[in-house]
C-alpha positions in Angstrom: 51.6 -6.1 -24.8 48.2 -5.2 -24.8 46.8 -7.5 -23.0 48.9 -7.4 -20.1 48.2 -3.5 -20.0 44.0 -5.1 -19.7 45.2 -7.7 -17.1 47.1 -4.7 -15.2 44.4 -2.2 -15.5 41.5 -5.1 -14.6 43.6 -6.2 -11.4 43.4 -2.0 -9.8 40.1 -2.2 -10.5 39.7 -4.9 -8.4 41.9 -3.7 -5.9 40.0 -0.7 -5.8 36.5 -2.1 -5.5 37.9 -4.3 -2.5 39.7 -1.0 -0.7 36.1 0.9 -0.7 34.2 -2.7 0.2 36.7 -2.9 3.4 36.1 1.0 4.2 32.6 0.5 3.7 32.2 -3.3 5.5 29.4 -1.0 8.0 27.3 -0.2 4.9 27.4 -3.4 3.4 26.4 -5.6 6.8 23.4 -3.2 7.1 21.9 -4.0 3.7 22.0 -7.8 5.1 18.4 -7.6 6.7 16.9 -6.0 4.2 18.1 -8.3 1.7 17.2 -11.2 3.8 13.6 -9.7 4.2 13.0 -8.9 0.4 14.1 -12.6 -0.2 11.5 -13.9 2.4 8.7 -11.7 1.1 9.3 -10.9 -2.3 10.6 -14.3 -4.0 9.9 -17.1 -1.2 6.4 -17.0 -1.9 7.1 -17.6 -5.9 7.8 -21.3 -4.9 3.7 -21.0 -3.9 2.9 -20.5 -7.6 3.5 -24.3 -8.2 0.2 -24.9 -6.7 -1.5 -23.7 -9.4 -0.9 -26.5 -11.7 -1.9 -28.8 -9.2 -5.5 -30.4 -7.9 -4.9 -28.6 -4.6 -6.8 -30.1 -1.8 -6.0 -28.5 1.8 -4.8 -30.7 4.1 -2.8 -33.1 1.6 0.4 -32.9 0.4 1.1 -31.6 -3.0 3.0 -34.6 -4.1 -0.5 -36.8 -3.5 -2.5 -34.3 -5.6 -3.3 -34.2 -9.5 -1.2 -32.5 -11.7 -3.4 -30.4 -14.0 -0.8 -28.3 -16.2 -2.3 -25.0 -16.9 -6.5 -26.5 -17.1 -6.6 -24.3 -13.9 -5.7 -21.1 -15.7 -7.7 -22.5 -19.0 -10.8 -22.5 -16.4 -9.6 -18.9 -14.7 -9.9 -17.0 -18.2 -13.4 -18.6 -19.7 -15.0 -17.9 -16.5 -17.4 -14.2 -16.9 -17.0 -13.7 -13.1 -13.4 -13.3 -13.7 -13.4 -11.3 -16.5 -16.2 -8.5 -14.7 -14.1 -8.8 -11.5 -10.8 -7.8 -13.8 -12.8 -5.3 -15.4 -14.1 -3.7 -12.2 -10.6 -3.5 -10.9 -9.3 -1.9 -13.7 -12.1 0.7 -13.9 -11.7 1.3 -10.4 -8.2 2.3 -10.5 -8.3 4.2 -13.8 -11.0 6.5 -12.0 -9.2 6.6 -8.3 -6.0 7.9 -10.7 -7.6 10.0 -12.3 -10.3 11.7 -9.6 -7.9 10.8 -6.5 -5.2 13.3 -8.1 -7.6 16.0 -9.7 -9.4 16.3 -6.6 -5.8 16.1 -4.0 -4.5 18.8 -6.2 -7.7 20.7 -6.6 -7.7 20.4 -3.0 -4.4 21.9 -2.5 -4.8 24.2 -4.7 -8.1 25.6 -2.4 -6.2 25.2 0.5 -3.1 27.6 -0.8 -5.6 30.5 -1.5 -7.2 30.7 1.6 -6.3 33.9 3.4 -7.3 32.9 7.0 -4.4 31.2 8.6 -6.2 29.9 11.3 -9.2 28.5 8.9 -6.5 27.2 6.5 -4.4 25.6 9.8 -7.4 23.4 10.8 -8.6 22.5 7.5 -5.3 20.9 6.8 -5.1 19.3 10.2 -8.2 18.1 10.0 -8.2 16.6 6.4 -4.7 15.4 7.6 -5.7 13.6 10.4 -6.8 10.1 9.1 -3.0 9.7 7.3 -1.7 9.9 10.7 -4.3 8.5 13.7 -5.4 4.5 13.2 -9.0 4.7 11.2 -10.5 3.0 14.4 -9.4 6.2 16.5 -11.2 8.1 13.7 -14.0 6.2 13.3 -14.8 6.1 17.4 -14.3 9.8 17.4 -16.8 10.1 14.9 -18.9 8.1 16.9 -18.8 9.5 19.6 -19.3 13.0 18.1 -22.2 11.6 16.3 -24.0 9.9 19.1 -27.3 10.7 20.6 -25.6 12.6 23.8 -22.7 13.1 21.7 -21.4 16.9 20.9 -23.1 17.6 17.7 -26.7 16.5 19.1 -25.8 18.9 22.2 -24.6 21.7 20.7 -27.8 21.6 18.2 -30.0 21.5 21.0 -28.2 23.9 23.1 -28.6 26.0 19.7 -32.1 25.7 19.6 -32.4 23.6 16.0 -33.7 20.6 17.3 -36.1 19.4 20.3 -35.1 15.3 20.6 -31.4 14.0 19.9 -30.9 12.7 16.1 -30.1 9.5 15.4 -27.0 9.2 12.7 -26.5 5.7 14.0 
């Protein structure tokens, strides 16, 4: 008797779960894309790792190249270039954690204690706008500010601090 009280209570389960997949068919067909694109990105490319036990050679098929098991990774770890180049990264990160988020909350921290609005508005703007305008826009901005007849070398000569145009370039 038990039993058929599971197999009944199993079977509305599943009637249920179908009911809300058929009212929510919309929901479901738009995951589709992004499923296919985490598949095509995420875990195609793990067929790739094969290569690694392999003599690879560009150019000729993997099936005509050596099989070397793991001597390729035996290689990887005794060689010191690796080793610095892992230690380097590491040490890199560690400190852009650590500095990158004392200094953005330090720095937001400044920013909610200034008392001139207007100040406040364009320092925030202006620390904003790399995160939103391509680094190439920024970086021929800069240039162009920076240049010889640019505005900083005019406005110090209109100013009076210097005779001849500076070269930051």
């Amino acid at each position: 008797m038990d039993s058929a009280l599971k197999d009944k209570k199993t079977n509305s389960q599943k009637q249920l779960l179908w009911s809300k997949m058929k009212h929510q068919k919309f929901l479901l067909w738009i995951t589709v894309p992004l499923i296919i694109y985490i598949f095509v990105f995420s875990y195609l490319p793990l067929g790739a790792w094969v290569w690694s036990f392999f003599d690879y050679r560009p150019g000729i098929p993997l099936t005509m190249d050596q099989f070397v098991g793991i001597q390729n990774y035996i290689d990887l770890f005794k060689d010191e270039g690796f080793w610095l180049a892992l230690r380097n990264t590491l040490a890199i990160s560690v400190l852009d954690l650590s500095f990158g988020t004392i200094s953005a909350v330090a720095f937001a921290v400044f920013l909610n204690e200034m008392k001139n609005s207007s100040y406040k508005r364009f320092t925030q703007t202006v620390s904003y706008l790399p995160h939103f305008i391509s680094w190439v826009v920024v970086s021929g901005i800069f240039i162009n500010l920076l240049k010889s007849n640019g505005l900083v070398n005019n406005l110090l000569m209109n100013i009076g601090l210097i005779q001849t145009p500076i070269e930051f370039w």
